[in-house]
Backbone as JSON, one array per atom type, in Angstrom:
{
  "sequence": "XXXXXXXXXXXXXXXXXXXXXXXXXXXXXXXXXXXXXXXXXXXXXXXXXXXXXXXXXXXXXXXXXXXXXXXXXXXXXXXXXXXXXXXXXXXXXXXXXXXXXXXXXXXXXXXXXXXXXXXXXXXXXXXXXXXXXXXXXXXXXXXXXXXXXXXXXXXXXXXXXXXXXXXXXXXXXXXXXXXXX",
  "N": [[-8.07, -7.57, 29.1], [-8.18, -5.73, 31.95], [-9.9, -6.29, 35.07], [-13.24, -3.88, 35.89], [-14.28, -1.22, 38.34], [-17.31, -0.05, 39.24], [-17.45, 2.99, 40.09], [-19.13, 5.3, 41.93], [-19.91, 8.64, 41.64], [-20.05, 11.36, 44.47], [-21.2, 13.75, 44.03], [-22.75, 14.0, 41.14], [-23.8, 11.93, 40.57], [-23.03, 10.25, 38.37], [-21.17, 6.72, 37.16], [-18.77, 5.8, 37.56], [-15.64, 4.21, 35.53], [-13.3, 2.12, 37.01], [-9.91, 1.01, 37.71], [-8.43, -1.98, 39.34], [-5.7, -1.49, 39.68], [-6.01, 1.17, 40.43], [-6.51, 1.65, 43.22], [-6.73, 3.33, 45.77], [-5.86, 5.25, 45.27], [-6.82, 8.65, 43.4], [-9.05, 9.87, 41.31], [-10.46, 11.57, 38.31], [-14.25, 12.79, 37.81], [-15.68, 12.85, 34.99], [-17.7, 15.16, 35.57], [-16.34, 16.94, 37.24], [-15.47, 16.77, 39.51], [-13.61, 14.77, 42.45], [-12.78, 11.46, 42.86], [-12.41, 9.14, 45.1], [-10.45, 6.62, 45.21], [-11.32, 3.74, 46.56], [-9.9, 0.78, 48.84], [-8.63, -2.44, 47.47], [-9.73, -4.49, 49.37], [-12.09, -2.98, 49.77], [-12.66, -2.38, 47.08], [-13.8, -4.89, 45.59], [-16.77, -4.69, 46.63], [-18.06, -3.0, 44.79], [-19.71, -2.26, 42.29], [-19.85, -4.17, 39.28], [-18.05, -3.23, 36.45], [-19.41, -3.67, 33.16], [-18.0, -5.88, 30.51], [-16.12, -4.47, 28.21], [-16.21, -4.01, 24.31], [-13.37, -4.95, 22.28], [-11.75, -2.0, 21.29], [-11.49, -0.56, 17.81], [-9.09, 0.74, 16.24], [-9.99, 3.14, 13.59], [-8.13, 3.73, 11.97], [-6.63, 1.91, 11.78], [-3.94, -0.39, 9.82], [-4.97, -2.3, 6.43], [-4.77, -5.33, 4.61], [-3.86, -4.86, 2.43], [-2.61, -2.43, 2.5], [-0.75, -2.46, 4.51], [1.32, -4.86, 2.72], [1.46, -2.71, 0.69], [3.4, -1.34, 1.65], [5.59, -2.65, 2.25], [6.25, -3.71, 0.02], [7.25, -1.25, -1.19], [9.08, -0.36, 0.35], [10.66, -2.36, -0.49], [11.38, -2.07, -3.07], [12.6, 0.2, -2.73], [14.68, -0.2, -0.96], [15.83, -1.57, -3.18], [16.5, 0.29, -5.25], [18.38, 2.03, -3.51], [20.47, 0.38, -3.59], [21.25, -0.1, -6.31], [22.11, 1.92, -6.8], [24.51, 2.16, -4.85], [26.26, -0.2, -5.98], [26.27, 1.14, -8.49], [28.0, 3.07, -8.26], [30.14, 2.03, -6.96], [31.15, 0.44, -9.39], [33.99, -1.16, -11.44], [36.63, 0.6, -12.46], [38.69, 1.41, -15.58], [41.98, 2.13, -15.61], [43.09, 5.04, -15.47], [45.74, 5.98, -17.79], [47.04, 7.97, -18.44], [47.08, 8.82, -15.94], [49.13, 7.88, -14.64], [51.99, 6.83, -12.46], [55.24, 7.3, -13.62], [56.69, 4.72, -13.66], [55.0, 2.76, -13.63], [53.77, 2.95, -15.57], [55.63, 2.12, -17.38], [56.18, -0.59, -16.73], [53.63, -1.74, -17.6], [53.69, -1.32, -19.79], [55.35, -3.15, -20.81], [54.2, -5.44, -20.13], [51.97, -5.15, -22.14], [53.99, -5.35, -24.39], [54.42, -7.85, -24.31], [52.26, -9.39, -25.67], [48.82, -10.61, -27.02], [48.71, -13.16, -26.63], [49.86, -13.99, -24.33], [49.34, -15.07, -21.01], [46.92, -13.71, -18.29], [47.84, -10.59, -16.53], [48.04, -10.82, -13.16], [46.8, -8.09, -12.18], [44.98, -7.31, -14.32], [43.39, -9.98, -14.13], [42.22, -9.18, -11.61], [41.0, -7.33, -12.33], [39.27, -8.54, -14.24], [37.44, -10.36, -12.37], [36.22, -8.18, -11.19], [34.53, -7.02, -12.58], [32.8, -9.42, -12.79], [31.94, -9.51, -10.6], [30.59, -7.64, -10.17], [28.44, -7.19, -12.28], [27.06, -9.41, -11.12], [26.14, -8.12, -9.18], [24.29, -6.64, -10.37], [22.55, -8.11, -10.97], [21.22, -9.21, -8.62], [20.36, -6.72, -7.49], [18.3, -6.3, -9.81], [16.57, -8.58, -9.38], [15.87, -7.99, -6.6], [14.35, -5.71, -6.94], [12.23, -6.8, -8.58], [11.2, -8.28, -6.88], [10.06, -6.02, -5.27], [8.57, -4.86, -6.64], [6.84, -6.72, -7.44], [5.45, -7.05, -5.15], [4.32, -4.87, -4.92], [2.5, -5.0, -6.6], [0.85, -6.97, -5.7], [-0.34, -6.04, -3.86], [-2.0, -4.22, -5.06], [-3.69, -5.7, -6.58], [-4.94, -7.25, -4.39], [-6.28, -5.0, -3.46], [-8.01, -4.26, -4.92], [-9.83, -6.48, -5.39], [-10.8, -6.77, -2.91], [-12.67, -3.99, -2.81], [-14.39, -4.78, -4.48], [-15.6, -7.33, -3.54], [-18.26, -8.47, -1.46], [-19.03, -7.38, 1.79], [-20.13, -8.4, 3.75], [-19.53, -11.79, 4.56], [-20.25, -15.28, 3.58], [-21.19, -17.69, 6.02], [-19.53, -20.71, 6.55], [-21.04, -22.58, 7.78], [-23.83, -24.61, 8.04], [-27.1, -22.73, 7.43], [-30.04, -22.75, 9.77], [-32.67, -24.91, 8.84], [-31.29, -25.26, 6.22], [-29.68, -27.65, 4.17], [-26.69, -29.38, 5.19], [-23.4, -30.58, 4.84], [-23.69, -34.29, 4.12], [-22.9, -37.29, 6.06]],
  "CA": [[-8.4, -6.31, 29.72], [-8.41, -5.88, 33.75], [-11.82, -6.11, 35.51], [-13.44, -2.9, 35.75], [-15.4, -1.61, 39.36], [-17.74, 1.65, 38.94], [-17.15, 4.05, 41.36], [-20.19, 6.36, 41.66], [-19.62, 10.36, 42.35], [-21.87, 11.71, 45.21], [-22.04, 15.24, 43.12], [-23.25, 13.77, 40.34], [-24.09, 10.45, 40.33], [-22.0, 9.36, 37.67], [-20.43, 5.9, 37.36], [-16.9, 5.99, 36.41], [-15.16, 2.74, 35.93], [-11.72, 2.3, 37.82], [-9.07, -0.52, 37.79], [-7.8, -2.67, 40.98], [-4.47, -0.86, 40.22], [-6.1, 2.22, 41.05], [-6.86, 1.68, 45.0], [-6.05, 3.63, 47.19], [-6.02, 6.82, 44.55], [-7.84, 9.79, 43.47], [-9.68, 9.75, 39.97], [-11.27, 12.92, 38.48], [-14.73, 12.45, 36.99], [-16.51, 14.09, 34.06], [-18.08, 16.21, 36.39], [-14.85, 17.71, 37.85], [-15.37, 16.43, 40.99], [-12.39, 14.3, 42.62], [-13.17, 10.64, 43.93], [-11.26, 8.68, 46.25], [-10.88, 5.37, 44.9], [-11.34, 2.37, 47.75], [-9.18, 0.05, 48.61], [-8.48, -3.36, 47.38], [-10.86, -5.47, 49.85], [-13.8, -2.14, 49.72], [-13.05, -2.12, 45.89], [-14.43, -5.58, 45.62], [-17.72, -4.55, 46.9], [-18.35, -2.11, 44.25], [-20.39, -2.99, 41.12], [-18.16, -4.07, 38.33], [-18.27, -2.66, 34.96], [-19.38, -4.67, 31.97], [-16.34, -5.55, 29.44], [-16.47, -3.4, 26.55], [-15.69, -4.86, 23.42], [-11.97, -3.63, 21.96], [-11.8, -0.77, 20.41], [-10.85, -1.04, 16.43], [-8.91, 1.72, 15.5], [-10.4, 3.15, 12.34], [-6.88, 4.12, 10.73], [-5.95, 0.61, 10.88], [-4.09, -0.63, 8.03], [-5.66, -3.59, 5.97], [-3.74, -6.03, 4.29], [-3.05, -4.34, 1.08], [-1.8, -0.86, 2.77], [0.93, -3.48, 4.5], [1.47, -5.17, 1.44], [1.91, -1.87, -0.24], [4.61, -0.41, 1.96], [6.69, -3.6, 2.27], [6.62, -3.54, -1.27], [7.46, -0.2, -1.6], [10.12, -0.56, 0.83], [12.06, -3.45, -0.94], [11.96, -1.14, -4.27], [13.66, 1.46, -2.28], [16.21, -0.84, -0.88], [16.83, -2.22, -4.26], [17.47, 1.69, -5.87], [19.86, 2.23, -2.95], [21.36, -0.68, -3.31], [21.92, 0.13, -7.27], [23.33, 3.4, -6.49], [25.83, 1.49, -4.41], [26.53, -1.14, -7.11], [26.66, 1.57, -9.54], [29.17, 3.73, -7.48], [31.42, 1.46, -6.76], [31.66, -0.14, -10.27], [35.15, -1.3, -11.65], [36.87, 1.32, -13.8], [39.48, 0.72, -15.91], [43.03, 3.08, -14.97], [43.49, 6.21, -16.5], [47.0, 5.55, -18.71], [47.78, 9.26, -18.38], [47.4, 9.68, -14.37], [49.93, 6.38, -14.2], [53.67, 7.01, -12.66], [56.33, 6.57, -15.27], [57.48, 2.74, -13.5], [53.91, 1.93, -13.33], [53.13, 3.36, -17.17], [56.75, 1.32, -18.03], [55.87, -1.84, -16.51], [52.43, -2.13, -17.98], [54.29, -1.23, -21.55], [56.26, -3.94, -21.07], [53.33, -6.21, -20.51], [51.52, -5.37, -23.46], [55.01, -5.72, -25.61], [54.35, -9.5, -25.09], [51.54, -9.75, -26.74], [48.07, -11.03, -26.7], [48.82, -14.75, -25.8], [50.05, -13.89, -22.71], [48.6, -15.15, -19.68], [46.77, -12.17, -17.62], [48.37, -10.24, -15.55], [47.06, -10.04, -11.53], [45.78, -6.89, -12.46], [43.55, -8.17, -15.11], [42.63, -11.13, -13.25], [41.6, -8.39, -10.51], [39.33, -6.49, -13.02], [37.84, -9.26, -14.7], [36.75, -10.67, -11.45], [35.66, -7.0, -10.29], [33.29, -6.84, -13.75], [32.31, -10.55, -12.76], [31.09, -9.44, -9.08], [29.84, -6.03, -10.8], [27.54, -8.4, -13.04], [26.18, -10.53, -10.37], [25.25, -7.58, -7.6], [23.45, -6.27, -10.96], [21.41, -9.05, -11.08], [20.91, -9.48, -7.12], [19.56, -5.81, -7.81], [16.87, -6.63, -10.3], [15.81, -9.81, -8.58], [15.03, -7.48, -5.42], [13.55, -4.65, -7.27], [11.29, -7.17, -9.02], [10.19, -8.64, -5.65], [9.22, -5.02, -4.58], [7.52, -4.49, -7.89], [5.1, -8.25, -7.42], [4.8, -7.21, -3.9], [3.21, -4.19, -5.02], [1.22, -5.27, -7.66], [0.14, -7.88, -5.18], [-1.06, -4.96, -2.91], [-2.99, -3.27, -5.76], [-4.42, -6.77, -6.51], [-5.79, -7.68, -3.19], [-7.18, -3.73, -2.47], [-9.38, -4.3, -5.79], [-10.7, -7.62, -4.94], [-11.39, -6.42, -1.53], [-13.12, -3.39, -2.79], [-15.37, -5.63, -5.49], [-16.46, -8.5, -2.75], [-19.44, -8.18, -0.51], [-18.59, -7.17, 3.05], [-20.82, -9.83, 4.19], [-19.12, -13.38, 4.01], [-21.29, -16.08, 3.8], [-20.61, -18.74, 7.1], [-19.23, -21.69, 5.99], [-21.62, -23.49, 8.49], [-25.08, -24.29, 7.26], [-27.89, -22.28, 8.31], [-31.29, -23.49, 9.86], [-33.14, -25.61, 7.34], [-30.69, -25.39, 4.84], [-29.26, -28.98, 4.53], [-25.04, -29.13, 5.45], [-22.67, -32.05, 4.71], [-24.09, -35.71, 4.7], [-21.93, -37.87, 6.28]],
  "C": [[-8.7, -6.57, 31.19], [-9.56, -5.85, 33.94], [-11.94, -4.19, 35.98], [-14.28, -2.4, 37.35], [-16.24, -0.35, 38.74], [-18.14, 1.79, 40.39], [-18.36, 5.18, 41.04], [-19.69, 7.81, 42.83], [-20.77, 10.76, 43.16], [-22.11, 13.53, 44.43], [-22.8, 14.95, 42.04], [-24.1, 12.75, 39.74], [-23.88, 9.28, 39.48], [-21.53, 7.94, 37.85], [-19.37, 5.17, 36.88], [-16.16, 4.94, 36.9], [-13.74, 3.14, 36.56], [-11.43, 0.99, 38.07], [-8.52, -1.1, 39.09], [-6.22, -1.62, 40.85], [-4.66, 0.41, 40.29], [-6.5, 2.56, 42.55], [-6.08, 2.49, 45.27], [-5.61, 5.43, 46.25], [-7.04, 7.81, 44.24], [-7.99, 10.15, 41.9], [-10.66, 11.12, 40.0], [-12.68, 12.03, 37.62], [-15.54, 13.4, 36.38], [-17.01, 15.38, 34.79], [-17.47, 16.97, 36.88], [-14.86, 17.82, 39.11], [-14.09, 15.15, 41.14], [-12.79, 13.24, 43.58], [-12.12, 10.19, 44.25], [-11.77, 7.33, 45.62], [-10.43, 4.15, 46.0], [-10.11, 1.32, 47.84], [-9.19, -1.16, 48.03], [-9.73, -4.2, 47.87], [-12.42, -4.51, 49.11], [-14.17, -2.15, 47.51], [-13.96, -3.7, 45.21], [-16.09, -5.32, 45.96], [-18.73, -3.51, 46.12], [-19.26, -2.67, 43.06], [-19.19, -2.88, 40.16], [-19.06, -3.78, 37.42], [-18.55, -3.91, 33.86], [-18.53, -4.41, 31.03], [-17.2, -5.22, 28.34], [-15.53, -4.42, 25.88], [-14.09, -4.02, 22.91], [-12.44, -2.78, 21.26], [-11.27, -0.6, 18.77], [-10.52, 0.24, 15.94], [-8.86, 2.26, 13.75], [-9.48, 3.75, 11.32], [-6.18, 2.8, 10.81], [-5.51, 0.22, 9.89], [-4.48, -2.17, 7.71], [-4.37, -4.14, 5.45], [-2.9, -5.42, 2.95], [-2.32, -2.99, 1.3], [-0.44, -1.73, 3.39], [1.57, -3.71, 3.35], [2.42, -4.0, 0.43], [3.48, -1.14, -0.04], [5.93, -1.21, 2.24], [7.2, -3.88, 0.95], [7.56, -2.15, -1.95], [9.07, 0.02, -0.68], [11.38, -1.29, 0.56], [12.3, -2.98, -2.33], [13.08, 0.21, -3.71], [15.04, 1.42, -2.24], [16.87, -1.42, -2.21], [17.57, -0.68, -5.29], [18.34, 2.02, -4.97], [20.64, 1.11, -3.34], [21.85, -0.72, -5.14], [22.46, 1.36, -7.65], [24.52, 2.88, -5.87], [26.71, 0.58, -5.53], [27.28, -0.11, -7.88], [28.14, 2.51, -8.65], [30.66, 3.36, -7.41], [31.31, 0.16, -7.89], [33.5, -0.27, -10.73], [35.14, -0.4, -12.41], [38.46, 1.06, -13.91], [40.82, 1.9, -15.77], [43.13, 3.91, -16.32], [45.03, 6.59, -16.61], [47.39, 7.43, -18.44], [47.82, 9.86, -16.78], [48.85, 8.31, -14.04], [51.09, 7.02, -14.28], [54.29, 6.34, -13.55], [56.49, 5.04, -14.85], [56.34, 2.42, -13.66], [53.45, 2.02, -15.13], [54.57, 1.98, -17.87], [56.33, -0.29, -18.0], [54.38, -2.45, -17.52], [52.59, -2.11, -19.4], [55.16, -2.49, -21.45], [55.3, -5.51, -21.03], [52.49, -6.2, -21.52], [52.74, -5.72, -24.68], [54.85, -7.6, -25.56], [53.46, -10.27, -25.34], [50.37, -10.19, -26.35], [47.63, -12.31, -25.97], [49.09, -14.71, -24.68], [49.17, -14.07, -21.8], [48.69, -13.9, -19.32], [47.6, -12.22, -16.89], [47.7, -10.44, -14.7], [46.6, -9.11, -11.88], [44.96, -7.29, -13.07], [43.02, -8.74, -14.84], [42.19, -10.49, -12.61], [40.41, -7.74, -10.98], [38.47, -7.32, -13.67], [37.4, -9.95, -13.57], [36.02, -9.67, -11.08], [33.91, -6.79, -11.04], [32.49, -8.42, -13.27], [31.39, -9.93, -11.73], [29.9, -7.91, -9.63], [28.34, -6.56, -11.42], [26.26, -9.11, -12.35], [25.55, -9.49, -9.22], [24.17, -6.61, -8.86], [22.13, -7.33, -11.27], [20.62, -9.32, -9.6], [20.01, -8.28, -7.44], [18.28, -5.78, -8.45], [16.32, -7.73, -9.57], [14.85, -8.79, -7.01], [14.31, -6.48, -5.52], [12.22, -5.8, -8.21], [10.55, -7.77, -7.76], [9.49, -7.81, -5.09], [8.07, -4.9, -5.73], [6.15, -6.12, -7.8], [4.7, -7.82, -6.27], [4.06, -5.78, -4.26], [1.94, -4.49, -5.89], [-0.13, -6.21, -6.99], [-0.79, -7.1, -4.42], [-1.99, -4.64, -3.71], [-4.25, -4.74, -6.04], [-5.53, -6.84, -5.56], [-6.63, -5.79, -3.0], [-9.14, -3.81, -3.53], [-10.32, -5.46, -5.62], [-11.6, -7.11, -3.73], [-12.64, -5.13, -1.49], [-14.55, -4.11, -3.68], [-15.95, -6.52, -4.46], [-16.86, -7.86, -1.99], [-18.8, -7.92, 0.55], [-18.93, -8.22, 3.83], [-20.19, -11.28, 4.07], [-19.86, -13.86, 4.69], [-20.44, -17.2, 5.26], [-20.37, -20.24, 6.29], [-20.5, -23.0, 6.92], [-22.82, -23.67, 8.02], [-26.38, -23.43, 8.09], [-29.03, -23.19, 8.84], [-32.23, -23.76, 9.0], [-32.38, -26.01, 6.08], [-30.11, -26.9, 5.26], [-27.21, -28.9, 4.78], [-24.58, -30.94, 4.81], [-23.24, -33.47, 5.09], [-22.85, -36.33, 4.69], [-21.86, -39.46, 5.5]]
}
């Protein structure tokens, strides 16, 4: 945080802090009067402000509201991501939308019989059901990581709500005895 000077109002007597990169400007204060803030060298000569401690915004999130929404976020991505899967699953050709050469040809591959080495086509769909298979499993694997990462969230909020606020210092106090060496 920048150093602070206080600028005192002659209407009021106020003393309203102001930053070096405000020289040479014009600051309103509570009072609704309008100071003139000094320059550079004169702002040096001013009393400085004592540092305030930060400020802790009290909608902060803790560790388990993170927790919860990164969790909740990688269940999301894993139901889109099995809507996609499922979408674009293999399906197998519908025998009555098939042109006559394409319905002929494919009659002429089943006339020789089951022994037959696959066709490319077949080889195309049982690989398609293979990859179909495996982005169903990629799917649960990342919907179970959202599901521990929440549970992990609910975990840690109840611990956190059960332990003292107080933690003890790991250092020893006065009188008490600490680590012999």
């Amino acid at each position: 945080m920048a150093e602070q000077y206080l600028l005192v109002c002659p209407a009021c007597g106020r003393k309203t802090p102001v930053e070096a990169f405000q020289a040479g400007q014009r600051v309103a204060c509570p009072c609704g009067a309008t100071l003139d803030v000094p320059t550079l060298l004169e702002l040096g000569r001013l009393d400085r402000a004592e540092p305030s401690e930060p400020l802790v915004l009290a909608g902060a999130w803790g560790l388990w509201q993170r927790l919860l929404i990164v969790g909740l976020l990688i269940v999301a991505a894993a139901a889109l991501l099995a809507l996609l899967t499922y979408a674009w699953r293999p399906t197998l050709v519908d025998m009555q939308k098939l042109p006559p050469r394409l319905a002929w040809r494919f009659w002429r591959e089943l006339q020789q019989g089951l022994d037959s080495p696959p066709s490319p086509a077949e080889q195309a769909y049982v690989q398609k059901v293979r990859m179909y298979r495996l982005w169903w499993i990629v799917v649960a694997a990342i919907g179970a990581a959202g599901l521990v990462t929440v549970g992990i969230a609910i975990w840690v909020r109840a611990h956190q709500a059960s332990a003292p606020h107080a933690a003890k210092s790991p250092l020893p106090e006065e009188g008490e005895e600490g680590l012999e060496a």
